[in-house]
PAFITI-201245 format. One record per residue (C-alpha): x, y, z. Coordinates in steps of 0.001 Angstrom, whole numbers, plus 500000, padded with zeros to 6 digits. Layout:
<rec east="X" north="Y" up="Z"/>
...
//
This chain:
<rec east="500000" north="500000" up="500000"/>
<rec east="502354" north="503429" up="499002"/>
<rec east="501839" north="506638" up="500217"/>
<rec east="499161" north="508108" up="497902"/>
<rec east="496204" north="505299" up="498525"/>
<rec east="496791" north="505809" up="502279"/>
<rec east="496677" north="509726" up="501807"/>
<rec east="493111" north="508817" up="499736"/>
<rec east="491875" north="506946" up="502694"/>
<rec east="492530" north="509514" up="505188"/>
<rec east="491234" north="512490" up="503230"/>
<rec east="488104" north="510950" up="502241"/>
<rec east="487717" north="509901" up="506144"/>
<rec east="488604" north="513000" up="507623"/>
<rec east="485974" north="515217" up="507900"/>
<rec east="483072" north="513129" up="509030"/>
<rec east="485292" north="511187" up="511614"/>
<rec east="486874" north="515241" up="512903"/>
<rec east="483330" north="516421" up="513052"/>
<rec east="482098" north="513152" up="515062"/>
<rec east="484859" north="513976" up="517964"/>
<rec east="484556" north="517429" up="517558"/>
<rec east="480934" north="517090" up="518422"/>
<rec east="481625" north="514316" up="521299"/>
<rec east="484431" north="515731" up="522889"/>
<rec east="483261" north="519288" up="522581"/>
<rec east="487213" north="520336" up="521722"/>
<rec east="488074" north="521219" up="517613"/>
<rec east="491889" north="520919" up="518603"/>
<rec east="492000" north="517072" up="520774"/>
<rec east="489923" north="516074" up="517636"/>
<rec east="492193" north="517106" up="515162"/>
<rec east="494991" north="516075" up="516868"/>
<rec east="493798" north="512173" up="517701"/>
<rec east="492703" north="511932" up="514330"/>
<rec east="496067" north="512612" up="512971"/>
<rec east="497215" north="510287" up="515865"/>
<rec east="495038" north="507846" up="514387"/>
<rec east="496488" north="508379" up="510663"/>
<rec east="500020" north="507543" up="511643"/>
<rec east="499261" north="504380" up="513532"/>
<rec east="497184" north="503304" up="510506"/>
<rec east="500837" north="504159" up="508671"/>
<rec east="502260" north="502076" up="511261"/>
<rec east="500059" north="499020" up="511327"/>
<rec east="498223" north="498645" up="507761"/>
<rec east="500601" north="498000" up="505699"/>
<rec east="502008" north="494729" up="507768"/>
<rec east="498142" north="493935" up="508706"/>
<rec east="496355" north="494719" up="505639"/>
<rec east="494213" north="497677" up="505492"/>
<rec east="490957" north="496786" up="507739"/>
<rec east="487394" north="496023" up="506144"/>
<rec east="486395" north="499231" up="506790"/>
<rec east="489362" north="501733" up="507348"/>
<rec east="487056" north="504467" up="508521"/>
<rec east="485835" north="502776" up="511475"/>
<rec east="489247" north="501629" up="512175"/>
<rec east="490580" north="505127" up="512136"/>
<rec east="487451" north="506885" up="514055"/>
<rec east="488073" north="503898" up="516648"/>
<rec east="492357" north="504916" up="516877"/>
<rec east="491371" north="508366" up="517056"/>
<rec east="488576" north="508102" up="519846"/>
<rec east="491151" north="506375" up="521801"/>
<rec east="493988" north="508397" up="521132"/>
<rec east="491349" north="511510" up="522210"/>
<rec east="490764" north="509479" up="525367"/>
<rec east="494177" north="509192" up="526128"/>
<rec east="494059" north="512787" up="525722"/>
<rec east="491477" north="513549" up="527866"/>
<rec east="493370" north="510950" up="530843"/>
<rec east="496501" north="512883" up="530591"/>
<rec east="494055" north="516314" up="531456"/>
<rec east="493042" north="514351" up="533775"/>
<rec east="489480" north="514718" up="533177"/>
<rec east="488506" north="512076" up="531762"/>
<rec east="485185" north="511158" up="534317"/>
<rec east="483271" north="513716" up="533838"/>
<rec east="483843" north="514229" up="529693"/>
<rec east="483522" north="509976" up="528869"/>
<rec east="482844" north="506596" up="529444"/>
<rec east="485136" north="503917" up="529263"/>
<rec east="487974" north="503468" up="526698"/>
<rec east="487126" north="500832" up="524127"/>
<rec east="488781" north="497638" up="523361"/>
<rec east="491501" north="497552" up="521226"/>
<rec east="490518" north="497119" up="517809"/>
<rec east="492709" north="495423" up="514853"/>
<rec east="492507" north="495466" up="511458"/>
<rec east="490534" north="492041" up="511126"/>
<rec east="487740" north="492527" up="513932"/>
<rec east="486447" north="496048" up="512909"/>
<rec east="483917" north="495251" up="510257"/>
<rec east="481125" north="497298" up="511749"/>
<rec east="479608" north="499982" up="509100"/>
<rec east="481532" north="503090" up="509213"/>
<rec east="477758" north="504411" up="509301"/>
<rec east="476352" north="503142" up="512226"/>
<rec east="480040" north="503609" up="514079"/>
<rec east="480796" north="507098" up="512890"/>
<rec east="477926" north="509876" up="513595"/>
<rec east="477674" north="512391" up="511008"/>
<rec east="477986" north="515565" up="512659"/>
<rec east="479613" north="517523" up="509852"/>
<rec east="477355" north="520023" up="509650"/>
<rec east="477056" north="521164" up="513207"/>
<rec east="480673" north="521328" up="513077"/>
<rec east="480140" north="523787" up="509519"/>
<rec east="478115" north="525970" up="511964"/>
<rec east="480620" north="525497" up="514909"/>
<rec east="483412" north="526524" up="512378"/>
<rec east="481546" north="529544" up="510597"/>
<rec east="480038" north="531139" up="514766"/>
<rec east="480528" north="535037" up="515079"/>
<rec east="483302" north="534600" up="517779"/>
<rec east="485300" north="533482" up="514901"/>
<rec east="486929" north="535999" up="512388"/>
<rec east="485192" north="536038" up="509217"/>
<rec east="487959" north="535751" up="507018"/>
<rec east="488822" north="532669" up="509041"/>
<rec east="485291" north="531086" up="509167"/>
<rec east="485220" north="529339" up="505778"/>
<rec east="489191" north="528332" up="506051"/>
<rec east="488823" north="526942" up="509118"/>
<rec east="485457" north="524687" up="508062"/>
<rec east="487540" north="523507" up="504987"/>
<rec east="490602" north="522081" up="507170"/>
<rec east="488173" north="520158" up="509817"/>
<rec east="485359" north="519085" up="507912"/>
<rec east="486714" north="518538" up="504215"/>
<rec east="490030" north="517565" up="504988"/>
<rec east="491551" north="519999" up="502674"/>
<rec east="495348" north="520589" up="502961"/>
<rec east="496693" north="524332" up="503997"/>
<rec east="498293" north="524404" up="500664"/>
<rec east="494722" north="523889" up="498632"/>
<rec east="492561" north="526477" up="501072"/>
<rec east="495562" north="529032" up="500667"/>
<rec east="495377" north="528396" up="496536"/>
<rec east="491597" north="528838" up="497384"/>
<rec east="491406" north="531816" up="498837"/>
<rec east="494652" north="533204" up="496541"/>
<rec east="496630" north="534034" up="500180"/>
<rec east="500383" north="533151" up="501190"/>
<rec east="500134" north="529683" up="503269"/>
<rec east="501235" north="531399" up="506023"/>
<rec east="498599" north="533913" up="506926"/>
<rec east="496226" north="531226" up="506002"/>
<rec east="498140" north="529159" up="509173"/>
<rec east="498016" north="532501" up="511707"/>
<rec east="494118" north="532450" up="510553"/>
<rec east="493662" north="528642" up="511481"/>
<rec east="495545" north="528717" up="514597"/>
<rec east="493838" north="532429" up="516222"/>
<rec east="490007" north="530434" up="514887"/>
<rec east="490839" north="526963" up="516920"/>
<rec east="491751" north="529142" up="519901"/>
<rec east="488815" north="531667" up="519595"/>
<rec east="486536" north="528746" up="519824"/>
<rec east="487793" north="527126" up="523142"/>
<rec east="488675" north="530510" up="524477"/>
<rec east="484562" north="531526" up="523900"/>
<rec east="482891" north="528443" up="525035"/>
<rec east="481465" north="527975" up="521665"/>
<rec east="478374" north="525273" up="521952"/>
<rec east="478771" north="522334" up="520471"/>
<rec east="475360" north="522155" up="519246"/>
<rec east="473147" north="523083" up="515817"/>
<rec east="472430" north="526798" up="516696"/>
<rec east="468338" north="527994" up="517050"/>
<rec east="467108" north="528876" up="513526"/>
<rec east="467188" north="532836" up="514528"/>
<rec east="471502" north="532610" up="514430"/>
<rec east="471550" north="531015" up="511094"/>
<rec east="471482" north="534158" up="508994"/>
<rec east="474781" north="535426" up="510572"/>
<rec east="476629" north="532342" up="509874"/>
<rec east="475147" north="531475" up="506182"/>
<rec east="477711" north="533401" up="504209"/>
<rec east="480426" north="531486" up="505552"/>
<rec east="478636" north="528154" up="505394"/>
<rec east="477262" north="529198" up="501939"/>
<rec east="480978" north="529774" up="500894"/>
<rec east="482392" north="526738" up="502587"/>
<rec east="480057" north="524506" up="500560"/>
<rec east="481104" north="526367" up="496868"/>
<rec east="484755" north="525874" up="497487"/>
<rec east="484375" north="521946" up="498996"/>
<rec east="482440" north="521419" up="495727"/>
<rec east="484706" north="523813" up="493963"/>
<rec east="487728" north="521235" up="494379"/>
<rec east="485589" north="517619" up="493778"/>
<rec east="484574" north="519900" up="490647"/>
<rec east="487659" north="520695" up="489450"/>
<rec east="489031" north="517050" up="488819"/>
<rec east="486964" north="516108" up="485496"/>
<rec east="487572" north="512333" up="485707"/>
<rec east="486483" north="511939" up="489525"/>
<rec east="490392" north="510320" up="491014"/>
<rec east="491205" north="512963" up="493415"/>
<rec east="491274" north="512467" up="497098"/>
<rec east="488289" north="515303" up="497678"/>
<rec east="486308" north="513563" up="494137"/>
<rec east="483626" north="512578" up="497130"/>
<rec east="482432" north="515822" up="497815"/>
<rec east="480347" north="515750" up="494549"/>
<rec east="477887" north="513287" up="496734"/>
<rec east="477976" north="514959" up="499634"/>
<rec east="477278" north="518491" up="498646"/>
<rec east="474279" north="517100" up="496763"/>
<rec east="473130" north="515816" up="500008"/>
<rec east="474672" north="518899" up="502136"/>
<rec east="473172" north="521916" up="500033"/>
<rec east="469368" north="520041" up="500030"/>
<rec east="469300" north="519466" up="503631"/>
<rec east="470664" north="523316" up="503691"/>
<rec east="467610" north="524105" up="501859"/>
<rec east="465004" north="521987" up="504086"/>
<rec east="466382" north="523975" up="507044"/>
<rec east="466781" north="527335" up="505981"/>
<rec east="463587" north="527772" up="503270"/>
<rec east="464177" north="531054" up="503221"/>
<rec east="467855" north="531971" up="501919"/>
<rec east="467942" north="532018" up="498976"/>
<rec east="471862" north="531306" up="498305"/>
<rec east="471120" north="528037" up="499821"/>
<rec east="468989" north="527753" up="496897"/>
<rec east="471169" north="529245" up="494232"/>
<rec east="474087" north="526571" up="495632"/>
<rec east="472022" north="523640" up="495593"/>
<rec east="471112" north="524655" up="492125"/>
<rec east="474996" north="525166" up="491101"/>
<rec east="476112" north="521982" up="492361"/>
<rec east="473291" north="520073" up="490581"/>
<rec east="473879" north="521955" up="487395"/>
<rec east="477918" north="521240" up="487517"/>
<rec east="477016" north="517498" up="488414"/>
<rec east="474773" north="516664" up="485908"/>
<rec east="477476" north="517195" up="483161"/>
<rec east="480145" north="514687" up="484929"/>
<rec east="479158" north="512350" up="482554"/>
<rec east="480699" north="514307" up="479752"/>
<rec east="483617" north="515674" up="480955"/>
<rec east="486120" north="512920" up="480116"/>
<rec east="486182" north="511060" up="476547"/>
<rec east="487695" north="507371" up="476415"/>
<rec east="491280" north="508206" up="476921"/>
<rec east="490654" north="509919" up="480492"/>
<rec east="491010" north="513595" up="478813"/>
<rec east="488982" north="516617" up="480162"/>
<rec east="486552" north="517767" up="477850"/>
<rec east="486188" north="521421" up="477367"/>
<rec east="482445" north="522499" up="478493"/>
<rec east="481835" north="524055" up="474618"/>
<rec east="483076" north="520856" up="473147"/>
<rec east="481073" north="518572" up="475659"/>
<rec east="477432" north="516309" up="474320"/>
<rec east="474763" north="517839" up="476221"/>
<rec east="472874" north="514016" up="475059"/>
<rec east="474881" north="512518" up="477969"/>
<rec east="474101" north="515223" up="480894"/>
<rec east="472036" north="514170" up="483595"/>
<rec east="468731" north="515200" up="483020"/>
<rec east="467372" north="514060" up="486591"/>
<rec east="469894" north="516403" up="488116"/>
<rec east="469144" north="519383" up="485783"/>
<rec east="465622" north="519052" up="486844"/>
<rec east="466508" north="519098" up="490266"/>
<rec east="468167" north="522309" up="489910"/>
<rec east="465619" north="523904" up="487349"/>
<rec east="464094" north="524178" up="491257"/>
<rec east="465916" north="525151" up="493335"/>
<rec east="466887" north="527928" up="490925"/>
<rec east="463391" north="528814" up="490771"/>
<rec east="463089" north="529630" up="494228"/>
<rec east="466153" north="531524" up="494226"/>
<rec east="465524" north="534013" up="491947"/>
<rec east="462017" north="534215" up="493565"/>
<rec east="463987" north="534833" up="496838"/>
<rec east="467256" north="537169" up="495885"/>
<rec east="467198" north="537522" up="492362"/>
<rec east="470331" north="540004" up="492954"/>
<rec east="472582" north="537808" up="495154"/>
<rec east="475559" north="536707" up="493143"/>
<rec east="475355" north="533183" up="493649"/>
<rec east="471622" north="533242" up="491500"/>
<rec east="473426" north="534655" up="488944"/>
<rec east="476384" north="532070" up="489475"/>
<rec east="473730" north="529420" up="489016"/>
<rec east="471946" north="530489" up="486622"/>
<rec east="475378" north="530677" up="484113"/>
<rec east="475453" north="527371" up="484562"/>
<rec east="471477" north="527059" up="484115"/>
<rec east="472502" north="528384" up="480308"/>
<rec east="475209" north="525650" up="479608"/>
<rec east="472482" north="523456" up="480622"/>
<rec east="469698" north="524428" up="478700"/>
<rec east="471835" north="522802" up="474926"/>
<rec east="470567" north="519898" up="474088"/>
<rec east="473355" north="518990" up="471310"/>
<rec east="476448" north="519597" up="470020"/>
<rec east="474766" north="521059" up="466673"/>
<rec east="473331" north="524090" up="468912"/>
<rec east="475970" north="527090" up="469090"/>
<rec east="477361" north="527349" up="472928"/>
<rec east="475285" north="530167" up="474235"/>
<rec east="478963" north="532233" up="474741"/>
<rec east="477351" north="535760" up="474482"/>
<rec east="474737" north="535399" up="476662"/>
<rec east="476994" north="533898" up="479132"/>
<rec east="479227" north="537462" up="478466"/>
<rec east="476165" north="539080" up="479791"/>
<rec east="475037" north="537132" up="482901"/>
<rec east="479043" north="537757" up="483764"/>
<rec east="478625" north="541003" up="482966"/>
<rec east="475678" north="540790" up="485836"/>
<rec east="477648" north="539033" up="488133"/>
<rec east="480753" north="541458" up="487695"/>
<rec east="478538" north="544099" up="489352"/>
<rec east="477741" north="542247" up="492368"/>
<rec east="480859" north="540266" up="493035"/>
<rec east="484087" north="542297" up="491150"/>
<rec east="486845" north="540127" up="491927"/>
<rec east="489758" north="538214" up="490266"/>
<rec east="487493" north="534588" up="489979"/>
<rec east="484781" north="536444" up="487906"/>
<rec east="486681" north="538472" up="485902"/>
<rec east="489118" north="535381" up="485077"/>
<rec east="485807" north="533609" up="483596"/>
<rec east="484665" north="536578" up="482557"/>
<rec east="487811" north="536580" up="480155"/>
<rec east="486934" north="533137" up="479048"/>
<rec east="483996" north="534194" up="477217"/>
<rec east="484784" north="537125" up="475897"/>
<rec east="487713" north="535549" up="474455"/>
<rec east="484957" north="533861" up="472629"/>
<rec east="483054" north="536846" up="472144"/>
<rec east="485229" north="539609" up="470924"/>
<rec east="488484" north="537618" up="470439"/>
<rec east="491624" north="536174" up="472495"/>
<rec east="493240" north="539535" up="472394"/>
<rec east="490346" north="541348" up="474395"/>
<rec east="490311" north="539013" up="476863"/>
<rec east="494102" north="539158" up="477284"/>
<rec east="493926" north="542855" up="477790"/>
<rec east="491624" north="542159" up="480145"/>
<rec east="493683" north="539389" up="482472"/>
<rec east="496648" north="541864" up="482099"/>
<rec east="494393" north="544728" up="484445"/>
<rec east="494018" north="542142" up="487051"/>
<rec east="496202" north="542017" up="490018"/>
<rec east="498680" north="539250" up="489817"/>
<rec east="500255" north="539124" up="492987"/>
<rec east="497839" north="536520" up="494309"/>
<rec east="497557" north="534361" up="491123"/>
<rec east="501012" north="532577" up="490421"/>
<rec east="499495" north="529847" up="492214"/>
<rec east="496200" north="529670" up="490688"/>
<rec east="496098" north="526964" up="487949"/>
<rec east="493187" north="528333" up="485913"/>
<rec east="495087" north="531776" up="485582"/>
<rec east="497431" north="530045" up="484037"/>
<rec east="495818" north="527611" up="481947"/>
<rec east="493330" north="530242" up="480736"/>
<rec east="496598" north="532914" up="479916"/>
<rec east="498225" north="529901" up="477788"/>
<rec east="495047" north="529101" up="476081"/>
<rec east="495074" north="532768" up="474627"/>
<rec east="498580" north="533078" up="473700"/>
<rec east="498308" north="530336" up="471695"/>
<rec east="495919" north="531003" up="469899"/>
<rec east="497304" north="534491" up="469346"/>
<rec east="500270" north="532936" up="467780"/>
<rec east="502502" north="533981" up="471046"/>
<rec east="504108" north="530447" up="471038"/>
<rec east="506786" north="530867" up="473736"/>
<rec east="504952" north="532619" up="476100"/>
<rec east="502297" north="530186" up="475852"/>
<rec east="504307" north="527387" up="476621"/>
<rec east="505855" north="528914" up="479407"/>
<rec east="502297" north="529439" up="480671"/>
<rec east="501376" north="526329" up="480108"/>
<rec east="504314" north="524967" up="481880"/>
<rec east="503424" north="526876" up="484677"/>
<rec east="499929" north="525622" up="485018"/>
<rec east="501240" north="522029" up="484601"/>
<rec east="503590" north="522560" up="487542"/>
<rec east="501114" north="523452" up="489501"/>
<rec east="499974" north="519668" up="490210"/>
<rec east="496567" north="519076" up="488060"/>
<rec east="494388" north="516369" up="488274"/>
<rec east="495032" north="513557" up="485242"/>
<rec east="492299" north="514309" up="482829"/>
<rec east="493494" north="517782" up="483257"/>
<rec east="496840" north="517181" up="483054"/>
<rec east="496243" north="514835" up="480112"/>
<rec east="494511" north="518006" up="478493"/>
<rec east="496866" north="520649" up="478994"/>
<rec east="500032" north="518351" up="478103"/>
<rec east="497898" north="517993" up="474584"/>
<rec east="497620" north="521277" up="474424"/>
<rec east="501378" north="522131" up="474726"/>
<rec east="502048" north="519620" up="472723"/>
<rec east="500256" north="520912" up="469550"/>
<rec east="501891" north="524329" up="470259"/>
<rec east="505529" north="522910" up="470188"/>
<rec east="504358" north="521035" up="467189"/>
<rec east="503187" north="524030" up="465555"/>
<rec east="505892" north="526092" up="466381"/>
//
């Protein structure tokens, strides 16, 4: 078993088992620490046992004890929990990580996103405990140097023990004040199962679970509409999985993509929720997020033109409610389509690079437009730079063919 299967394992484990002793042990930091306890025991012990039937429960099991443990050493462990659990090996845990492991990742999302926190810090913070992403990906993210990012992470973890945060789903009257982080958390967890066309990566789970996450979202908060407008999103984005890789594993372009193999069930689904969010806050930027990707959705073959000016326009809409680099990067992408490739360079070479020499689709999106400008070296340095910048395969695969038809051309 190498490295990268056991990092797999632990990521897709990690925020339901974090949330689960976060929520028993009413402490963010002893759960994130005995879970990571747990992780290098399992690096310890699987590969001469064999990975257990069910790694989860084998991990949540290491990690209650090693919280346990914890909790002896405080020497409080009477009055917080009951008696430490027999040892467990890899051949007698075959219980369903289900029943073993509660889900308690959204109280945790609420925990993570309370007022005592910072609000810069609110969505970072839910990201690391309850989708296991790494420092490196939420600083990429959020376009900020790792190590702000890490002062952030630390000051939130000790603003919630210092404030006697509850550990417990807030009364619906506190919601509002916590939705835009929650709201945001939930874009950027789907934002990175999303981004890895062919479904490999270690967070390609989080497509499921923010289908489940942003409906139950919706059941108990009926009246935000940006609940809505990200349920709708995430079903729109889904339904085209499908379509996004062809037979050699290569990301296909969304213009290039056969709108006969989307997932009409899903579209449906979001046809919905959108519904109700423009009925609810037809001005709030993620509506108009959602409903760009309500367009893309609405082809129903290849032969049909892609819809790029009217996508121009809804961006155009969206620039005036939410002017940053993200929108105006996409933004780019159509107008390149629009108006030409040397528009929508112009227009990346206004924006303020100092936060986006680590942000792939910068780079990707710069190298697509040289090239097709005829600037051959400076695309290929772009696209060298995006490639170094650790893509998923069927991205990878697509931007390797990419530079290799401009060296060939060249």
């Amino acid at each position: 078993m190498n490295g990268a299967a056991l990092d797999r394992v632990f990521r897709a484990a990690s925020g339901r088992i974090i949330a689960a002793l976060a929520a028993r042990f009413r402490d963010v930091t002893l759960a994130e620490d005995a879970f990571s306890e747990s992780c290098l025991k399992a690096m310890r012990a699987w590969p001469e046992r064999g990975m257990p039937a069910d790694p989860a429960a084998w991990l949540y099991r290491a990690a209650e004890r090693a919280a346990l443990d914890a909790l002896r050493r405080r020497q409080v462990r009477e009055r917080l929990v009951p008696e430490t659990p027999p040892e467990a090996t890899a051949e007698d845990v075959m219980m369903d990580d289900a029943y073993i492991i509660p889900d308690e990742r959204l109280r945790l999302i609420f925990i993570c996103c309370h007022p005592a926190v910072a609000p810069e810090a609110r969505a970072a913070l839910t990201l690391r405990l309850v989708c296991g992403l790494t420092v490196t990906e939420i600083a990429r993210a959020f376009l900020i140097q790792e190590a702000a990012l890490l002062q952030r992470l630390v000051r939130a973890k000790r603003k919630i023990a210092e404030a006697g945060v509850p550990f417990e789903l807030p009364a619906p009257e506190f919601w509002p004040e916590r939705m835009e982080a929650i709201l945001s958390t939930l874009e950027i967890a789907y934002a990175k199962a999303h981004e890895d066309a062919g479904g490999t990566s270690a967070h390609a789970g989080f497509a499921t679970e923010m289908l489940h996450l942003t409906k139950l979202l919706t059941e108990l908060a009926p009246d935000a509409g940006g609940a809505f407008a990200v349920a709708a999103l995430v079903r729109f984005a889904e339904a085209r999985r499908p379509a996004r890789v062809d037979g050699e594993g290569m990301m296909i372009p969304l213009s290039e993509q056969d709108p006969a193999l989307w997932r009409r069930d899903l579209i449906a689904e979001a046809d919905t929720f959108i519904r109700k969010a423009i009925r609810l806050t037809p001005q709030n930027p993620r509506t108009v997020q959602a409903m760009l990707q309500q367009v893309w959705c609405m082809r129903q073959s290849l032969g049909e033109p892609a819809p790029w000016l009217d996508i121009l326009r809804l961006y155009d809409r969206l620039l005036a409610l939410r002017n940053d680099v993200v929108v105006r990067l996409n933004r780019a992408v159509a107008l390149a389509e629009v108006e030409g490739p040397s528009a929508a360079l112009s227009e990346l070479e206004r924006l303020d690079a100092s936060g986006l020499d680590e942000f792939l689709s910068y780079h990707a999106v710069r190298a697509d437009l040289l090239r097709r400008m005829g600037r051959m070296e400076e695309g290929k340095e772009a696209y060298a730079r995006a490639l170094a910048l650790e893509p998923s395969s069927a991205e990878r695969c697509w931007l390797e063919r990419k530079a290799s038809e401009l060296s060939a051309a060249n």
